[in-house]
C-alpha positions, 0 to 999 in steps of 0.5 A: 500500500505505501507505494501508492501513497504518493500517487493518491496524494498527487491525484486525490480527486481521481481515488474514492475509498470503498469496500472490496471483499471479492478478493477473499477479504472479510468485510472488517479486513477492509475497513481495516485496509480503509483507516490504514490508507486513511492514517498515511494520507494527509488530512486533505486527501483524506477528506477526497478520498473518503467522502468528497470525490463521491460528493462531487460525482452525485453532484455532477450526475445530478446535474445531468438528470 
């Protein structure tokens, strides 16, 4: 995971945090993986990541209906 953090932190618009347990991953290994991303990126691409990237898709999708 550490290898990534400088290319969510350089495009944090472009990444959304979500569970995945399709890869033989139980749900809470997955929110485990979240906060551990979430504890290595700044505050600022925490916020991005983790709830406002998603924001700003249902507000363009919004916008389109």
């Amino acid at each position: 995971m550490d290898a990534y953090i400088p290319l969510i932190e350089k495009y944090s618009t472009k990444f959304l945090v979500s569970t995945d347990s399709g890869y033989d991953m139980k749900y809470y290994q997955a929110y485990e993986a979240i906060y551990e991303l979430l504890d290595k990126v700044s505050e600022q691409t925490r916020e991005a990541i983790a709830y406002k990237n998603f924001e700003c898709l249902m507000e363009q999708r919004k916008s389109k209906m």
